[in-house]
Rosetta silent file (secondary structure, phi, psi, omega in degrees, C-alpha in Angstrom):
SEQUENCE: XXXXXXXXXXXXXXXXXXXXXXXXXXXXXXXXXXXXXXXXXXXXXXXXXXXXXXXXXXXXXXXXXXXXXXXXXXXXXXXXXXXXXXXXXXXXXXXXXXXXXXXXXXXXXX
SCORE:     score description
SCORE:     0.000 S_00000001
   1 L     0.000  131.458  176.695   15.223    9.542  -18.967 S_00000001
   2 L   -72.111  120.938 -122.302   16.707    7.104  -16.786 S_00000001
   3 L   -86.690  134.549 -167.734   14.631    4.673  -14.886 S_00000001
   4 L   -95.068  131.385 -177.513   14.057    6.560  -10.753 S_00000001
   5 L  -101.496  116.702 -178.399   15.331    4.197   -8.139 S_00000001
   6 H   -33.886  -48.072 -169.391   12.602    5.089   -5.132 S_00000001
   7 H   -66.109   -2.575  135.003   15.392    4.516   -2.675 S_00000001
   8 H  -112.970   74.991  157.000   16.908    7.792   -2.971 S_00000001
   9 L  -158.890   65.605 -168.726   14.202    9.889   -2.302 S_00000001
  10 L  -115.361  151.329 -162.620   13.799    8.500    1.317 S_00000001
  11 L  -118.028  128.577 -140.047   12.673   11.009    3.772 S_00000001
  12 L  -124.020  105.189  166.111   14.881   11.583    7.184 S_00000001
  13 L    -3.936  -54.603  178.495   14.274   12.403   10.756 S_00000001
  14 L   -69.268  -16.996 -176.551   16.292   15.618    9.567 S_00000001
  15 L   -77.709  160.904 -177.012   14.328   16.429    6.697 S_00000001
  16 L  -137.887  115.205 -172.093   11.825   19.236    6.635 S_00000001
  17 L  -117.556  132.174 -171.969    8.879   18.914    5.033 S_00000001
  18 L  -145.965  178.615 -141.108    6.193   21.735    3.557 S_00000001
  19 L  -103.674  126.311 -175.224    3.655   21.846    0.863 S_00000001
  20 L  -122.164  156.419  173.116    5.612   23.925   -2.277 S_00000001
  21 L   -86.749   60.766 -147.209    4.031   25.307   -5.267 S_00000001
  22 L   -54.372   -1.714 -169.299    6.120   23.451   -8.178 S_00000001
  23 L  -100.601   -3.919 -163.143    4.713   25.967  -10.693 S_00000001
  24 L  -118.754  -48.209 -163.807    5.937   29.293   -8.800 S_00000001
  25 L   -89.742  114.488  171.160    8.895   27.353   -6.838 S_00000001
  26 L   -93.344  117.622  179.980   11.904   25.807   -8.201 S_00000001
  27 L   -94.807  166.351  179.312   12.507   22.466   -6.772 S_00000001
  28 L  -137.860  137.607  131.483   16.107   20.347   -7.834 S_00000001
  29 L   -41.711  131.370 -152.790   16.018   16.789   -7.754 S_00000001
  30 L   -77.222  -59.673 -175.647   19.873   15.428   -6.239 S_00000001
  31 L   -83.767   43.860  150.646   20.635   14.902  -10.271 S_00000001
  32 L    64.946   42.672  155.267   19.645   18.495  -11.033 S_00000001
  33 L   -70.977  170.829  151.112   16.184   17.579  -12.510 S_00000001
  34 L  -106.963  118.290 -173.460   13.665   20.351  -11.679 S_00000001
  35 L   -44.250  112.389  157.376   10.558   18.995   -9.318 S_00000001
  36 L  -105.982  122.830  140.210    7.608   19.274  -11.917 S_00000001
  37 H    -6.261  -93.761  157.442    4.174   18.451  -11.137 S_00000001
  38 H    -7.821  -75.499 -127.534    4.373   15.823  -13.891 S_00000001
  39 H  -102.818  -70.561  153.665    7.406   14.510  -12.424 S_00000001
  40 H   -11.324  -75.609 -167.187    6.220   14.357   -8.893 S_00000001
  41 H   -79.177  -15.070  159.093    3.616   12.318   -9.547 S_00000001
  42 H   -50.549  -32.447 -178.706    5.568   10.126  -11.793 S_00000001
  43 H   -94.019    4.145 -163.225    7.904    9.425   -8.716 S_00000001
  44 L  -104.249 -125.808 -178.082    4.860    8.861   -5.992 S_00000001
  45 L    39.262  -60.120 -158.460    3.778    6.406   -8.926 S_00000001
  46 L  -119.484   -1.052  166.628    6.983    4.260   -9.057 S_00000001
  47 L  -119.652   12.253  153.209    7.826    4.282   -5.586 S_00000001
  48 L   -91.735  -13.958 -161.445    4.240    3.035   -4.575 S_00000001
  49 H   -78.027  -53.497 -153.641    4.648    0.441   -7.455 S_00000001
  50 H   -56.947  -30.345 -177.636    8.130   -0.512   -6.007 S_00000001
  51 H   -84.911  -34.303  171.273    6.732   -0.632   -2.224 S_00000001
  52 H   -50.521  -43.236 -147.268    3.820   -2.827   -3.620 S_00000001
  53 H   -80.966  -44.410 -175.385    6.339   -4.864   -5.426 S_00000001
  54 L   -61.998  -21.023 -178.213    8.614   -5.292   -2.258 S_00000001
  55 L    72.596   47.677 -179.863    5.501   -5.881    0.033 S_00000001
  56 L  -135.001   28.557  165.926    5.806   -2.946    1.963 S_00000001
  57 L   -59.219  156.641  151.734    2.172   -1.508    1.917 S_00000001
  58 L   -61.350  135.841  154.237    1.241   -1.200    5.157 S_00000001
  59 L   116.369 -151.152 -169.802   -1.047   -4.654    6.702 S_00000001
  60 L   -49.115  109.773  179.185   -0.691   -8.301    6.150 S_00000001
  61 L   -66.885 -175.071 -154.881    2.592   -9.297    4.732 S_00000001
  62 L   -83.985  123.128  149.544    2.503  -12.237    1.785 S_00000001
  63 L   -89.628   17.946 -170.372    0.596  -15.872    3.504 S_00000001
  64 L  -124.554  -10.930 -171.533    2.166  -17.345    0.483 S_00000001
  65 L   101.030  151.406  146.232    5.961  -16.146    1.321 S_00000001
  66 L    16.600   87.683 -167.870    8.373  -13.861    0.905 S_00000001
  67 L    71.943    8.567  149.748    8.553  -11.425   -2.385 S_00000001
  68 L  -129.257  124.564  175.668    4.987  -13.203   -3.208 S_00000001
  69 L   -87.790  128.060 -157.900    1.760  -12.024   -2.949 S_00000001
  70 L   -50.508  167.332 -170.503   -0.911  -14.452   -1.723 S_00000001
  71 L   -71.822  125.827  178.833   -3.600  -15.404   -3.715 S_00000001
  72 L  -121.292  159.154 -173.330   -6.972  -13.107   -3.462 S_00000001
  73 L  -136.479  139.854 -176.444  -10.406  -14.307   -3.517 S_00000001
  74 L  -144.407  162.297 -166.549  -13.538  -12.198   -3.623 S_00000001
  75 L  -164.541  158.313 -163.966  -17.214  -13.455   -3.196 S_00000001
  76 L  -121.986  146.980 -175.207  -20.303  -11.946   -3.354 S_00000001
  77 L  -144.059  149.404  171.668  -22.772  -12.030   -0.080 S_00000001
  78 L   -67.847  172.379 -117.099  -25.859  -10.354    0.787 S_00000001
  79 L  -126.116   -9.658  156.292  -25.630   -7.365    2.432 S_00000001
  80 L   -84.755  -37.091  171.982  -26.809   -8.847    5.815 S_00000001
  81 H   -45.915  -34.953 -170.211  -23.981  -11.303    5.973 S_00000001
  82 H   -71.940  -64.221  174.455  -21.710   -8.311    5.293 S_00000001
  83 H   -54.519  -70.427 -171.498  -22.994   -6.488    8.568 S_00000001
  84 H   -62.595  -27.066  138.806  -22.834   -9.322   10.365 S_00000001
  85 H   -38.026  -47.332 -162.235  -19.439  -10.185    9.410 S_00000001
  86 H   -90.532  -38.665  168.061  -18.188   -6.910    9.787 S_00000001
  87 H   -74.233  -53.005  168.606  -19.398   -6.484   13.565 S_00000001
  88 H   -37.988  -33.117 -167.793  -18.091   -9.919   14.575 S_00000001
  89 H   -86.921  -17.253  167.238  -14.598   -9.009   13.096 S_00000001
  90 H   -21.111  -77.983  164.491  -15.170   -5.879   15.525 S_00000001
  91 L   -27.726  -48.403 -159.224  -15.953   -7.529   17.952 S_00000001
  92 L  -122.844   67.074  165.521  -13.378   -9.699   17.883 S_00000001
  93 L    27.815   55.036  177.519  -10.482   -6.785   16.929 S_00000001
  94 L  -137.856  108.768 -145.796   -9.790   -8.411   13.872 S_00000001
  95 L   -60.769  135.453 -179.848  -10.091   -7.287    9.586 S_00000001
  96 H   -53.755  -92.795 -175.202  -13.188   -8.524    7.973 S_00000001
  97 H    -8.053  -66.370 -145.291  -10.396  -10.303    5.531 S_00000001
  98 H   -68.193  -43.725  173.153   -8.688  -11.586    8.451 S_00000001
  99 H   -52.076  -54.823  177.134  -12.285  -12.950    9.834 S_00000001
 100 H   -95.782    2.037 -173.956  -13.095  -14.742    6.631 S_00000001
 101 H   -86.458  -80.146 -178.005   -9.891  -16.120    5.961 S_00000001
 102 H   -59.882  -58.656  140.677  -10.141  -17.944    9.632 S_00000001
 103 H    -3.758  -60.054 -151.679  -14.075  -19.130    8.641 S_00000001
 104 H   -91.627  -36.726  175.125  -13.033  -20.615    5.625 S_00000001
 105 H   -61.791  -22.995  156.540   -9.932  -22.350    7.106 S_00000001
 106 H   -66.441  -21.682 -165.629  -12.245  -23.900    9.795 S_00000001
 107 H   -91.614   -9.917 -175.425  -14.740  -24.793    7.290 S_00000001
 108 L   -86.906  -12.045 -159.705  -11.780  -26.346    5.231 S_00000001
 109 L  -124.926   -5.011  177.138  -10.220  -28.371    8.094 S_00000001
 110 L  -108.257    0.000    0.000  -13.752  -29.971    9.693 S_00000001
């Protein structure tokens, strides 16, 4: 089987889309595959890896550049800090990430 390029299976203002039964319904593929279960989830698979790889999740593009994905850092905090974190970035319309990310760069730059 030949390696599935995501980008043609893009879905179109024109397109019509409804929930099919792949085990009762025969679906065709543009190269005359038939639409399996299996197969299905094999292409939702490789066209989230490929949107991953491209940086084209939905949120915060790459702070490291272009075609790279930043760096991630996790920490562990008690569980008040977390609440209190989490209302402040409320507060102030902004992603807990986005919240500690600005914290640490002030605490980095005084």
């Amino acid at each position: 089987m030949s390696k599935i390029d995501p980008s043609e299976y893009v879905v179109t203002r024109d397109d019509t889309i409804h929930d099919v039964d792949l085990n009762t319904e025969v679906v065709r593929l543009p190269d005359g595959r038939r639409l399996t279960d299996d197969l299905a989830e094999q292409l939702a698979a490789e066209a989230l890896a490929e949107a991953r790889r491209r940086n084209l999740i939905p949120g915060r593009k790459s702070l490291t550049g272009p075609g790279v994905h930043s760096p991630r850092v996790q920490f562990r905090v008690p569980e008040a800090i977390l609440e209190q974190a989490e209302r402040r970035a409320e507060a102030e319309g902004v992603s807990l990430s986005t919240l500690a990310r600005e914290a640490l760069e002030h605490y980095l730059a005084s």
